[in-house]
PDB file of N, CA, C, O and CB in Angstrom:
ATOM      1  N   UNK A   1      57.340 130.803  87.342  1.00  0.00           N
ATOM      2  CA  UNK A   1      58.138 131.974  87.580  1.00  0.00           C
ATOM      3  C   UNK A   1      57.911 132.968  86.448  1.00  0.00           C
ATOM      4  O   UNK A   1      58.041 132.420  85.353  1.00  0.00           O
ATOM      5  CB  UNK A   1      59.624 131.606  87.709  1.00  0.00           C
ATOM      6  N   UNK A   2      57.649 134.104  86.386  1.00  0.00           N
ATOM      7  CA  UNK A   2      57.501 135.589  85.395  1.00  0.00           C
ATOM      8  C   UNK A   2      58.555 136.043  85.477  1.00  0.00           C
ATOM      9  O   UNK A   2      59.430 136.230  86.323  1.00  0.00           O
ATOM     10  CB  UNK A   2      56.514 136.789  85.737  1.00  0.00           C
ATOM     11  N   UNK A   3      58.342 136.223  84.353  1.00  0.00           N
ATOM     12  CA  UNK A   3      59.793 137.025  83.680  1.00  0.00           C
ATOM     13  C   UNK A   3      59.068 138.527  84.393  1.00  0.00           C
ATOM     14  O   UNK A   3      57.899 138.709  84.734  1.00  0.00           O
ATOM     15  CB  UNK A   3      60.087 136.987  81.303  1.00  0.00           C
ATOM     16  N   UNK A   4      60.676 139.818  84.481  1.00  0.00           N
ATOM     17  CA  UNK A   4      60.494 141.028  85.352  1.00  0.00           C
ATOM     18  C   UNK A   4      59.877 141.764  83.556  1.00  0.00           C
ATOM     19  O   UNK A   4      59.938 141.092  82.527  1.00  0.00           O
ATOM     20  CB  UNK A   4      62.363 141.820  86.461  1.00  0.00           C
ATOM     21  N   UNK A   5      59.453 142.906  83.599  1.00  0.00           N
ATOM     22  CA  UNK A   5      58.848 143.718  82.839  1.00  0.00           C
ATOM     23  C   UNK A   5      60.064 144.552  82.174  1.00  0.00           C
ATOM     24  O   UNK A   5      60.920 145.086  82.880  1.00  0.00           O
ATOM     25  CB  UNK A   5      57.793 144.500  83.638  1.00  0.00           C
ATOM     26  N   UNK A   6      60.078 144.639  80.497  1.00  0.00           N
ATOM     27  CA  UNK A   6      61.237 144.819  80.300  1.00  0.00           C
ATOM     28  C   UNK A   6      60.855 146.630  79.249  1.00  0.00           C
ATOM     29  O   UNK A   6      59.717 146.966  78.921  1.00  0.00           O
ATOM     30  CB  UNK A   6      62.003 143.190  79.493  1.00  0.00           C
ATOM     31  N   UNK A   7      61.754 147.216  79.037  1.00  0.00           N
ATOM     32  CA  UNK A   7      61.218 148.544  78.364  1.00  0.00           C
ATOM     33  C   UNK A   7      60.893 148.399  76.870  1.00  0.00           C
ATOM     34  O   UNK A   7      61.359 147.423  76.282  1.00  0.00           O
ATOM     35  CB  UNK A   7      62.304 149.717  78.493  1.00  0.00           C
ATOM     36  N   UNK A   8      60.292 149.099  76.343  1.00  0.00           N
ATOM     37  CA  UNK A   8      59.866 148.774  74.808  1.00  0.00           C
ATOM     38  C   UNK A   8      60.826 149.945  74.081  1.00  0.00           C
ATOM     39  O   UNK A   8      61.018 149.704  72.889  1.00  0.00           O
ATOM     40  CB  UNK A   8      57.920 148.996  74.439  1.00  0.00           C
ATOM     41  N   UNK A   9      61.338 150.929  74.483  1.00  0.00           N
ATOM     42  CA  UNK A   9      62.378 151.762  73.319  1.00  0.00           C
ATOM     43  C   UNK A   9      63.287 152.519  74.431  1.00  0.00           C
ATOM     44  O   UNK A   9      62.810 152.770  75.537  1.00  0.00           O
ATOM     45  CB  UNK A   9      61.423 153.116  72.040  1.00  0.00           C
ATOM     46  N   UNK A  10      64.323 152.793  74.165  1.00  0.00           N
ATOM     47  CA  UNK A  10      65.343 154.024  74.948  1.00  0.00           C
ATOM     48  C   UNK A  10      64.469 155.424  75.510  1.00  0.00           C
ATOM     49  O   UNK A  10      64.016 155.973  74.506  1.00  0.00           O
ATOM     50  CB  UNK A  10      66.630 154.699  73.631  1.00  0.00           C
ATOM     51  N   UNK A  11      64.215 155.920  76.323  1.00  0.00           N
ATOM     52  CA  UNK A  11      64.275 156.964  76.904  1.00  0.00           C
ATOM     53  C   UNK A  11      64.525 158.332  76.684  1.00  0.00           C
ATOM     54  O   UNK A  11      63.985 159.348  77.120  1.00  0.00           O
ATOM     55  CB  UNK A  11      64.771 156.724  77.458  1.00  0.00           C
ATOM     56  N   UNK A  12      65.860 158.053  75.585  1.00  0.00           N
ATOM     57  CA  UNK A  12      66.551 159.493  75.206  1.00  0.00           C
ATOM     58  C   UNK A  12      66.635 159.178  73.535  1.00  0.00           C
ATOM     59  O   UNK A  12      66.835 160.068  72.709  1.00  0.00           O
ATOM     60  CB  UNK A  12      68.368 159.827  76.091  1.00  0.00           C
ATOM     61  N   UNK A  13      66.480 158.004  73.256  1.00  0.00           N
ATOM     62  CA  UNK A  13      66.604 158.437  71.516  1.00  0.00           C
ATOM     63  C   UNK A  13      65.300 157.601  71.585  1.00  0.00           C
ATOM     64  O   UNK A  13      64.710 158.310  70.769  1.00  0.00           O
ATOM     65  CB  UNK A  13      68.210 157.819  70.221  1.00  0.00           C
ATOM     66  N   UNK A  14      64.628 156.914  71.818  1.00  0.00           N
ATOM     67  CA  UNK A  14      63.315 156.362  71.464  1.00  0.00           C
ATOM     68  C   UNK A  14      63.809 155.096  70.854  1.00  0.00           C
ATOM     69  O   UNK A  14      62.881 154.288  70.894  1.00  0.00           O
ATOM     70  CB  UNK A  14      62.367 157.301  70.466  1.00  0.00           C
ATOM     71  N   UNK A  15      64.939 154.537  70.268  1.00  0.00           N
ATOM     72  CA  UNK A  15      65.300 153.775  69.250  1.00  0.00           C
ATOM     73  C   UNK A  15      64.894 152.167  70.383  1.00  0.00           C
ATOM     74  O   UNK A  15      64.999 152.256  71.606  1.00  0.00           O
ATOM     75  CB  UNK A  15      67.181 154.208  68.578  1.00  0.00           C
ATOM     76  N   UNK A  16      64.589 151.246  69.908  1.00  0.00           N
ATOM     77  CA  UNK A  16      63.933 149.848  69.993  1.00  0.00           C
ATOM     78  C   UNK A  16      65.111 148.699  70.319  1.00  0.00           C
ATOM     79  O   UNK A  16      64.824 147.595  70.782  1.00  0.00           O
ATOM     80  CB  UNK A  16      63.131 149.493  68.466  1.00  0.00           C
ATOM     81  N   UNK A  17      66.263 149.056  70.057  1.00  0.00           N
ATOM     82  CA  UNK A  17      67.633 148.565  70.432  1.00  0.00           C
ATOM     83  C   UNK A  17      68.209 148.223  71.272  1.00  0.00           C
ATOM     84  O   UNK A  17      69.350 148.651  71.445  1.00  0.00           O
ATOM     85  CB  UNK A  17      68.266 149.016  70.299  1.00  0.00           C
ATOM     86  N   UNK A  18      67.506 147.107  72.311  1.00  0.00           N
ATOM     87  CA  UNK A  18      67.476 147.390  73.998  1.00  0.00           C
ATOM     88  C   UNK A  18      68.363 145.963  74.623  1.00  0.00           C
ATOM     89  O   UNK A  18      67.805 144.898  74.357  1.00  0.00           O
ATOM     90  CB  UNK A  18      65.474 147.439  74.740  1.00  0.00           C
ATOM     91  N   UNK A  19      69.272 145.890  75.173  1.00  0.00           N
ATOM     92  CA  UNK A  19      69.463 144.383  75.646  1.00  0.00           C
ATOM     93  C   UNK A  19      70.307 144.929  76.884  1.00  0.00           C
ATOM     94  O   UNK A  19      71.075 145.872  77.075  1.00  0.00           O
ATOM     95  CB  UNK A  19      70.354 143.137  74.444  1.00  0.00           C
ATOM     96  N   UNK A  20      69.770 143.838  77.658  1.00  0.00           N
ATOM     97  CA  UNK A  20      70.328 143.577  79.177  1.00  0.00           C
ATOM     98  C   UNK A  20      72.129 144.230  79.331  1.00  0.00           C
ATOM     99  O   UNK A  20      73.054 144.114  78.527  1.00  0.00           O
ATOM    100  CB  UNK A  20      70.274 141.532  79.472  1.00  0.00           C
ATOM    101  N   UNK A  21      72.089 144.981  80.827  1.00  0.00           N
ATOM    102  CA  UNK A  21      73.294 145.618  81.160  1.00  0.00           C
ATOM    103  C   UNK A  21      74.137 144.431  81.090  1.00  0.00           C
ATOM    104  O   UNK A  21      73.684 143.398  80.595  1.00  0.00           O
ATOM    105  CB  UNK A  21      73.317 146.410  82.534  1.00  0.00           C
ATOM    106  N   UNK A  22      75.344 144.492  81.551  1.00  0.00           N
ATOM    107  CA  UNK A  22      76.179 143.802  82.566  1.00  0.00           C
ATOM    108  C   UNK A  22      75.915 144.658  83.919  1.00  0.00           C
ATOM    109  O   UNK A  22      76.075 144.022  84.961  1.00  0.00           O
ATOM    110  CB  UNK A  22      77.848 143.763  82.101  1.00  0.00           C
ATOM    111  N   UNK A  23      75.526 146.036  84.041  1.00  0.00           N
ATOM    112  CA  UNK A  23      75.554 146.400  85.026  1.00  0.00           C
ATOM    113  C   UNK A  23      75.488 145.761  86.426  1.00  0.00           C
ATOM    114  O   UNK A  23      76.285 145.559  87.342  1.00  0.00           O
ATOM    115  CB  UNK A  23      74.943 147.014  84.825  1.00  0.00           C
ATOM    116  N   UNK A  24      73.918 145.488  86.138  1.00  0.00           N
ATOM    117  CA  UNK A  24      73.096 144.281  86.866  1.00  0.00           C
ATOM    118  C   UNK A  24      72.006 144.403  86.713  1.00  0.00           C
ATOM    119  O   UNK A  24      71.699 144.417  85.522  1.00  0.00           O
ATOM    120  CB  UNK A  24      73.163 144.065  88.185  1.00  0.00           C
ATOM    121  N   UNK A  25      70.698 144.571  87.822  1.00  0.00           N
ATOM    122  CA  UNK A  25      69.178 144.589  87.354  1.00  0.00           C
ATOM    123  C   UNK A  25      68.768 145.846  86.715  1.00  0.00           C
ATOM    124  O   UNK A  25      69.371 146.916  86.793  1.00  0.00           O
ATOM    125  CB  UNK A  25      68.199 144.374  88.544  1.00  0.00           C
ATOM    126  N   UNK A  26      67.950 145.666  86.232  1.00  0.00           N
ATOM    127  CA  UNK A  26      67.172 146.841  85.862  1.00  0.00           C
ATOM    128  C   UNK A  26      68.344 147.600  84.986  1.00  0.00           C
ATOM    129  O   UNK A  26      67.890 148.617  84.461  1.00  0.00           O
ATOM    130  CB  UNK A  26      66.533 147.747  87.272  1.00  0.00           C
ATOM    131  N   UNK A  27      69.574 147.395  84.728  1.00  0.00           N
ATOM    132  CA  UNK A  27      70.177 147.958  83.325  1.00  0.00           C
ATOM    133  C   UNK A  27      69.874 147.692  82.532  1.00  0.00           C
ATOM    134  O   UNK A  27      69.533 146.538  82.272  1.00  0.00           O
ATOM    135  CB  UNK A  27      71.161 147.895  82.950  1.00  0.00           C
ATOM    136  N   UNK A  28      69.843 149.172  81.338  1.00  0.00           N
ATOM    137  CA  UNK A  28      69.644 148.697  80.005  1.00  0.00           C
ATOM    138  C   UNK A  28      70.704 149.024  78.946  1.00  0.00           C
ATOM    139  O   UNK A  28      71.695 149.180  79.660  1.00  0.00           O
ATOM    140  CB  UNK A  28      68.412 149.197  79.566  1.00  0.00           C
ATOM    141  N   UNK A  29      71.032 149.186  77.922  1.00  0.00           N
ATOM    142  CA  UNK A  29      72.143 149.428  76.953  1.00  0.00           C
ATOM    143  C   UNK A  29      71.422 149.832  75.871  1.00  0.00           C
ATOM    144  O   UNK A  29      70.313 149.318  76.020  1.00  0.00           O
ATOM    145  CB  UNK A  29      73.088 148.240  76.625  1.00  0.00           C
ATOM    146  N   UNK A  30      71.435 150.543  74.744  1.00  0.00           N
ATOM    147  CA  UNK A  30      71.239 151.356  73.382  1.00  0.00           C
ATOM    148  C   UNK A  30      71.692 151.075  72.594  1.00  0.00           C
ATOM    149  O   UNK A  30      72.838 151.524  72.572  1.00  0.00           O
ATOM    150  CB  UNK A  30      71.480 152.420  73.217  1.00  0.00           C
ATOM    151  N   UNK A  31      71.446 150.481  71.754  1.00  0.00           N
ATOM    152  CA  UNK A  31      72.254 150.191  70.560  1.00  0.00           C
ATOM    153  C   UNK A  31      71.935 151.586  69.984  1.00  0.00           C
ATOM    154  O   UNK A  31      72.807 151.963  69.202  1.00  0.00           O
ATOM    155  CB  UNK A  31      71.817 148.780  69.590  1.00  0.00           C
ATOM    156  N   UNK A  32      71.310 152.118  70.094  1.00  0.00           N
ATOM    157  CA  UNK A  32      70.713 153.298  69.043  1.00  0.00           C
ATOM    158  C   UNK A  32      71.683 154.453  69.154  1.00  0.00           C
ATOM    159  O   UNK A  32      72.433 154.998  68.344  1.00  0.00           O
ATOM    160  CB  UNK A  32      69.066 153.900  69.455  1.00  0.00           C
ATOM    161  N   UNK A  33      71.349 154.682  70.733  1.00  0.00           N
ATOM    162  CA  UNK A  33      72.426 155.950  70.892  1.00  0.00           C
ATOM    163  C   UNK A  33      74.008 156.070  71.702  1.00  0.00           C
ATOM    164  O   UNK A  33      74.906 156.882  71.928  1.00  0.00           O
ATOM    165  CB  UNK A  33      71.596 156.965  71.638  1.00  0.00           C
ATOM    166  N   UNK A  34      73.566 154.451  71.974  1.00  0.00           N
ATOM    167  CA  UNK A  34      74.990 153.858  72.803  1.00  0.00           C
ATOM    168  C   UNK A  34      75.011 154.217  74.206  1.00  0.00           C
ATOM    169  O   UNK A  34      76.027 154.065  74.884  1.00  0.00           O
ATOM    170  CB  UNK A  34      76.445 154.481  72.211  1.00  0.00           C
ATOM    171  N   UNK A  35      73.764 154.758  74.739  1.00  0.00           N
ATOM    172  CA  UNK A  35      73.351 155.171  76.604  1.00  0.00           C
ATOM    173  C   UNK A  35      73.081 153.595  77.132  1.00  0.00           C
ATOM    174  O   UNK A  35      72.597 152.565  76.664  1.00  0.00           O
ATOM    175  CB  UNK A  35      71.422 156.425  76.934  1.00  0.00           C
ATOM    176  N   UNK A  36      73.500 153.903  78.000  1.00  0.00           N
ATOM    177  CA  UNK A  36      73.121 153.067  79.580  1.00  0.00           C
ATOM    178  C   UNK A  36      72.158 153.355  80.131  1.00  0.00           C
ATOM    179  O   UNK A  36      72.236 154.582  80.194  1.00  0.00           O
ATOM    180  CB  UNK A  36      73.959 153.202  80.713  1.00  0.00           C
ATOM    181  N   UNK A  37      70.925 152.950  80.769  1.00  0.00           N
ATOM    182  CA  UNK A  37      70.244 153.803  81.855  1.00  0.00           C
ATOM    183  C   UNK A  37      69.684 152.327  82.470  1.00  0.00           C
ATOM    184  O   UNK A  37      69.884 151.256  81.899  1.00  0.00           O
ATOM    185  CB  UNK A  37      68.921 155.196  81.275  1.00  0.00           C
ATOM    186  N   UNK A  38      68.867 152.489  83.874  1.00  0.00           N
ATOM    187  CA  UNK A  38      68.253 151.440  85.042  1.00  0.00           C
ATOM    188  C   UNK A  38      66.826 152.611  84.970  1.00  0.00           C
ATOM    189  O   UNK A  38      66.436 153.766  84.800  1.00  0.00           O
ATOM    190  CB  UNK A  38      69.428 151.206  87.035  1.00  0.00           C
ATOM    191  N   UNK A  39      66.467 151.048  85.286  1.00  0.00           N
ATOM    192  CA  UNK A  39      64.843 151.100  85.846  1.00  0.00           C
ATOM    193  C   UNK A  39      64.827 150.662  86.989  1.00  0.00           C
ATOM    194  O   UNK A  39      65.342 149.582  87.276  1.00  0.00           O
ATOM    195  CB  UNK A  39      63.753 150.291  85.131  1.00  0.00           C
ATOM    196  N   UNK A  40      64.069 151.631  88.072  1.00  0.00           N
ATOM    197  CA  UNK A  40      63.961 151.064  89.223  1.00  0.00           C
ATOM    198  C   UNK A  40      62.683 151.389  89.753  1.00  0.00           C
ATOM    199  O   UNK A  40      62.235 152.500  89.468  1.00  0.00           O
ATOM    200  CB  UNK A  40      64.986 151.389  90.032  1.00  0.00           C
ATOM    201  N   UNK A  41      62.071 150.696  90.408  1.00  0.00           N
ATOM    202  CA  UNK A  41      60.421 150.438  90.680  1.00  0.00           C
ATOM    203  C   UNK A  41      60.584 151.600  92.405  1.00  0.00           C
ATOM    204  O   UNK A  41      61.333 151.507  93.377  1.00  0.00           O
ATOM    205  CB  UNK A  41      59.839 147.980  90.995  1.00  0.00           C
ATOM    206  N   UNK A  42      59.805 152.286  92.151  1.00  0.00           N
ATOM    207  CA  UNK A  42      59.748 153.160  93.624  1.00  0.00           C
ATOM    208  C   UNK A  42      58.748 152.893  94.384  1.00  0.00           C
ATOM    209  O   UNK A  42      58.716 153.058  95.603  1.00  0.00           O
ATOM    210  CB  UNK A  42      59.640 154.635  93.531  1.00  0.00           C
ATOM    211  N   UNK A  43      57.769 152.409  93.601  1.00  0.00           N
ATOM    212  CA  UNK A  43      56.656 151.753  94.895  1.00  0.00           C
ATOM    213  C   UNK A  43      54.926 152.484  94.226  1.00  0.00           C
ATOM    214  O   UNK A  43      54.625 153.055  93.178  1.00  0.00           O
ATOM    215  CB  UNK A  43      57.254 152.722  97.127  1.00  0.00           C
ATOM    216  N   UNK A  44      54.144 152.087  95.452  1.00  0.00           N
ATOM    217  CA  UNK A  44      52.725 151.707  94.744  1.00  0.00           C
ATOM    218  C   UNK A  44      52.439 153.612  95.047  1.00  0.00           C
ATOM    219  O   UNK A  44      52.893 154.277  95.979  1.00  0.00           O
ATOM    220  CB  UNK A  44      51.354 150.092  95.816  1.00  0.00           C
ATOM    221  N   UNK A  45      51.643 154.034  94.020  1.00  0.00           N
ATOM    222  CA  UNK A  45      50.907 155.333  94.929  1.00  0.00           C
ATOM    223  C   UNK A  45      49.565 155.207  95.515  1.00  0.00           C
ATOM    224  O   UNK A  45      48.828 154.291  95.149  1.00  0.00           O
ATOM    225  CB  UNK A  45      50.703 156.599  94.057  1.00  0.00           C
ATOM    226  N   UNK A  46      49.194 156.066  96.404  1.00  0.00           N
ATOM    227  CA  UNK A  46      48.329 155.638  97.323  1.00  0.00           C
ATOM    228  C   UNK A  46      46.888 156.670  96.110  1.00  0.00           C
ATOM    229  O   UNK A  46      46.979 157.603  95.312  1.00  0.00           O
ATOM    230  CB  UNK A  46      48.866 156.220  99.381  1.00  0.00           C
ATOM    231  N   UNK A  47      45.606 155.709  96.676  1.00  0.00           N
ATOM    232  CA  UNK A  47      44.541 156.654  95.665  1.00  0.00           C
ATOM    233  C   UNK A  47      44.168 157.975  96.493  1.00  0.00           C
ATOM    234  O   UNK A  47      44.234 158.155  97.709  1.00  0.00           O
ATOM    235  CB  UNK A  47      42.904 155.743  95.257  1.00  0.00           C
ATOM    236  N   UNK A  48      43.894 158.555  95.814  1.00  0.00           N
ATOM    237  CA  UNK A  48      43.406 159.972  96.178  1.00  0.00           C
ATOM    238  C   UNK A  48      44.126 161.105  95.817  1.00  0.00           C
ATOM    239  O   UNK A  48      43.705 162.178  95.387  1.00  0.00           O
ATOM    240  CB  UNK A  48      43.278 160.115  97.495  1.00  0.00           C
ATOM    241  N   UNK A  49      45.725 160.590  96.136  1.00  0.00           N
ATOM    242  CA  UNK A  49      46.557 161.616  96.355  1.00  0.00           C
ATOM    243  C   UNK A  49      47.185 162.206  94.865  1.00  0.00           C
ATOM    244  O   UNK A  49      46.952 161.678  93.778  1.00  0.00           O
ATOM    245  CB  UNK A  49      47.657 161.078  97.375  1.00  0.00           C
ATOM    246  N   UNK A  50      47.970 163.335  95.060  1.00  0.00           N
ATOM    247  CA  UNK A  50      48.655 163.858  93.440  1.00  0.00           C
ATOM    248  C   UNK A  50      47.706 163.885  92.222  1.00  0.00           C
ATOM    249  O   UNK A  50      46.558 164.109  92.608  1.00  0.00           O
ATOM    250  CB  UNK A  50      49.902 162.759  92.879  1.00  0.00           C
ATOM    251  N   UNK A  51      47.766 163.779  91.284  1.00  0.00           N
ATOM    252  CA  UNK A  51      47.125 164.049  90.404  1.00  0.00           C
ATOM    253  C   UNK A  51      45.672 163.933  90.313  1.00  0.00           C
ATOM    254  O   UNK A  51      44.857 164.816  90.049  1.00  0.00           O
ATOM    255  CB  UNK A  51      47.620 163.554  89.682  1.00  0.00           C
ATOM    256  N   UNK A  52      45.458 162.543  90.609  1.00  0.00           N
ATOM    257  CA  UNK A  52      43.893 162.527  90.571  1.00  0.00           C
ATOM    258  C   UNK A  52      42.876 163.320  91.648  1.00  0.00           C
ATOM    259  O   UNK A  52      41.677 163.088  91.800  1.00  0.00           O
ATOM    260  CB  UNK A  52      43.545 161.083  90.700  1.00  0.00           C
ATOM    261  N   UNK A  53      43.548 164.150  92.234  1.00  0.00           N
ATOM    262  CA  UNK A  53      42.778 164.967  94.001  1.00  0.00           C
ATOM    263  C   UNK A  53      42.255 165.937  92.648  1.00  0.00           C
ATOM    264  O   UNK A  53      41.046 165.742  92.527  1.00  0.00           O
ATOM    265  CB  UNK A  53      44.267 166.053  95.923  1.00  0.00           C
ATOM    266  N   UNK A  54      42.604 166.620  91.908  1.00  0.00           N
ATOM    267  CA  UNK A  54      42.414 168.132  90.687  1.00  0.00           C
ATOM    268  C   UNK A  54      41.676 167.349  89.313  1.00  0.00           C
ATOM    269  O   UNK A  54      41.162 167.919  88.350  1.00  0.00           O
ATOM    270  CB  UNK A  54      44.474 169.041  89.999  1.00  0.00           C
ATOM    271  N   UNK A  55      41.770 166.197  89.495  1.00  0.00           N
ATOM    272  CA  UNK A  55      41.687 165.566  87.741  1.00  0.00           C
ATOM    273  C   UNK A  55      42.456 165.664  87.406  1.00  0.00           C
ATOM    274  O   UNK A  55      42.365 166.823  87.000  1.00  0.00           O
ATOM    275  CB  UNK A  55      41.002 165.957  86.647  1.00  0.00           C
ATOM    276  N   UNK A  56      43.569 165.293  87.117  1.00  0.00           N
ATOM    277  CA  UNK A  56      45.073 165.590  86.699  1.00  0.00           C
ATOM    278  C   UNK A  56      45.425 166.770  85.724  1.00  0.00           C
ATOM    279  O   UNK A  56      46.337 166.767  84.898  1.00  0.00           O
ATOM    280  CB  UNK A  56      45.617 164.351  86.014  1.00  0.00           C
ATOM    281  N   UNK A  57      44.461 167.856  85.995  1.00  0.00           N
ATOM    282  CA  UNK A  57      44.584 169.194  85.374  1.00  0.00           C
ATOM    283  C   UNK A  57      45.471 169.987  86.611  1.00  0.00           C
ATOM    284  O   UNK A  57      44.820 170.096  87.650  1.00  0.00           O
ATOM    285  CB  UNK A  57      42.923 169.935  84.986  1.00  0.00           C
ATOM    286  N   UNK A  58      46.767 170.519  86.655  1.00  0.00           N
ATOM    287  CA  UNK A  58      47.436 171.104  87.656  1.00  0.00           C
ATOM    288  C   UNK A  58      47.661 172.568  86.735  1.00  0.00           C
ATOM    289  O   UNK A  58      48.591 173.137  87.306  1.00  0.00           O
ATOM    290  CB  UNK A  58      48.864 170.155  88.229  1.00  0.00           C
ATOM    291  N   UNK A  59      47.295 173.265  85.774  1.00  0.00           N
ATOM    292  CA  UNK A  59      47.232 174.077  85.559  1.00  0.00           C
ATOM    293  C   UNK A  59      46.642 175.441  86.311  1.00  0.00           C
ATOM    294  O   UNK A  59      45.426 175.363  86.480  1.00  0.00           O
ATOM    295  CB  UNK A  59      46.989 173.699  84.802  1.00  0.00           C
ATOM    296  N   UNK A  60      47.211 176.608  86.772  1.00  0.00           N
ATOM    297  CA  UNK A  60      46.482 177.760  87.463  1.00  0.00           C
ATOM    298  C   UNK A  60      45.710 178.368  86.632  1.00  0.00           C
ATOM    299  O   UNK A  60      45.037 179.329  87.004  1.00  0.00           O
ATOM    300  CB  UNK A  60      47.288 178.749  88.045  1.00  0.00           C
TER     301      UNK A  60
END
């Protein structure tokens, strides 16, 4: 059985301070800046599409 993939720093302060919600899955907690936030997996992208169709240059 694998363990799920876990984050390496906070989001909003960057700080390394990370341990499991009570929420439930995919919560995380801050020791750093004292935020809450979830990770949630949205799914695979298909090739061709979004960025790589330009080279991921989207600049006009």
């Amino acid at each position: 059985m694998s363990e799920r993939a876990a984050p390496f720093y906070c989001p909003y302060c960057g700080e390394e301070d990370l341990r499991p919600s009570e929420q439930g899955h995919g919560a995380w907690e801050c020791g750093g800046c004292n935020r809450a936030f979830q990770l949630k997996f949205l799914g695979l992208l298909a090739r061709g599409l979004g960025a790589a169709d330009n080279g991921g240059d989207e600049r006009i």
